[in-house]
TISETI-780602 format. One record per residue (C-alpha): residue number from 1; residue in one letter; x, y, z. Coordinates in pm, 1 decimal. Layout:
lose:lumti:xx:yy:zz
NUM:a:X:Y:Z
...
# end
This chain:
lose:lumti:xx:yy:zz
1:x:0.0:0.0:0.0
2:x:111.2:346.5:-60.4
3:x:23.8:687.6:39.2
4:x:114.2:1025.4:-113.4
5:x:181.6:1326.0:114.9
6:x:-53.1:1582.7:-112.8
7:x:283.7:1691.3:-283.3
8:x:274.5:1375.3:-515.4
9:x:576.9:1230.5:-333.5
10:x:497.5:812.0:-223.3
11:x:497.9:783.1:156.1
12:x:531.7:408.7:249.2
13:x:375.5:302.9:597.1
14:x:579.2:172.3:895.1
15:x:564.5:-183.1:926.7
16:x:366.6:-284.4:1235.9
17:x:226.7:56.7:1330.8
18:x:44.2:214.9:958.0
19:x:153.3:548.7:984.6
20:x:390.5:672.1:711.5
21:x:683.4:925.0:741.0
22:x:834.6:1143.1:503.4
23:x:1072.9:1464.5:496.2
24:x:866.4:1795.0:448.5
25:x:1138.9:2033.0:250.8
26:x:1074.5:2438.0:362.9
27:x:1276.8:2694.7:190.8
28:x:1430.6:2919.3:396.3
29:x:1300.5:3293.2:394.9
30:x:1553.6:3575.4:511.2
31:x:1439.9:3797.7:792.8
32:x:1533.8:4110.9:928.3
33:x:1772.1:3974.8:1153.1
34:x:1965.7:3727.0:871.8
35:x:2027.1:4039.6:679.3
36:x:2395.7:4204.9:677.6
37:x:2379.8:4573.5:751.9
38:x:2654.2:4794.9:737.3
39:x:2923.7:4731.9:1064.7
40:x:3170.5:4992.9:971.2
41:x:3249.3:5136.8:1306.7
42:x:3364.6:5494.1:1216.0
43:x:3022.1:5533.9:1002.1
44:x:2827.9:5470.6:1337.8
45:x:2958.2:5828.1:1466.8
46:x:2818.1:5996.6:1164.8
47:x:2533.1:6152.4:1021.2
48:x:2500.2:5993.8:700.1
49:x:2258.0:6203.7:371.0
50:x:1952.2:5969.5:271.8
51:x:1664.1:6122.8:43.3
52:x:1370.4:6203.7:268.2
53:x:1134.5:5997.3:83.2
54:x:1351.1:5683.7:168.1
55:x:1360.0:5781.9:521.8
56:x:992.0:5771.1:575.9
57:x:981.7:5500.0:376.9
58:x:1208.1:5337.2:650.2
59:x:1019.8:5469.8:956.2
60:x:696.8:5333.1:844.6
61:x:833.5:4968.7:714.5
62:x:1165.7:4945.5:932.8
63:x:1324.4:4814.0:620.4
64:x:1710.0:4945.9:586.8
65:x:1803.9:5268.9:367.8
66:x:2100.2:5346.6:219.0
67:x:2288.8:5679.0:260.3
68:x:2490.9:5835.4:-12.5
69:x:2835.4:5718.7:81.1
70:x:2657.2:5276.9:77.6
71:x:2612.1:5254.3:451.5
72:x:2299.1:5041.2:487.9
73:x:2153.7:5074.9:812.6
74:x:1778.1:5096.9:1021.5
75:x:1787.4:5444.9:1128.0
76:x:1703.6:5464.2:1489.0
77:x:1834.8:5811.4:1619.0
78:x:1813.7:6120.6:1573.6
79:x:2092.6:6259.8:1338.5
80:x:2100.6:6596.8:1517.9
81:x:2416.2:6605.6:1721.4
82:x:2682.9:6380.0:1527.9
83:x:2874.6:6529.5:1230.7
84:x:2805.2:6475.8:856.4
85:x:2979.1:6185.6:740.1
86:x:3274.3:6354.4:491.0
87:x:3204.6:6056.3:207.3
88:x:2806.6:6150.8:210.4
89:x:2922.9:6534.6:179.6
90:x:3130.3:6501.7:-51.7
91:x:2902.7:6295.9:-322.6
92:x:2640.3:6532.5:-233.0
93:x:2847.9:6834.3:-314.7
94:x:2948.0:6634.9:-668.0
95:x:2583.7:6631.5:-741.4
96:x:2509.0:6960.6:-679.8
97:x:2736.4:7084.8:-916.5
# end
């Protein structure tokens, strides 16, 4: 006798007890947490340029932006206070003309 596990794959039963057993395959979905963000320790004491769009964008999903110079981070604090990072500057001031 054999059984199918809905996914067309043959399950054969135990001998003795009826019940059959099979390996379910998942595939894997990355989270939040599985995702690399940006660990470059010197960008941390920086304020980093990101459009404004992106950052609301970010407040309201809590997905990660990224700033000018590539950091990719979850903002979480307020900029005010920490200096301009000189790589986001410095792009900025190449697109401005």
């Amino acid at each position: 006798m054999t059984f199918t596990d809905g996914f067309d794959n043959p399950l054969t039963p135990d001998s003795g007890s009826g019940a059959g057993t099979s390996t379910l395959e998942r595939t894997e979905t990355a989270t939040q947490e599985d995702t690399k963000l940006s660990d470059n320790s010197d960008s941390e004491r920086y304020a980093h340029y990101v459009s404004r769009e992106k950052m609301e964008q970010s407040r309201l999903t809590g997905k990660p932006v990224v700033a000018l110079c590539g950091k990719v981070w979850i903002p979480t604090r307020n900029p005010d206070g920490y200096p301009v990072c000189p790589e986001c500057k410095k792009i900025y001031a190449q697109m401005m003309g």
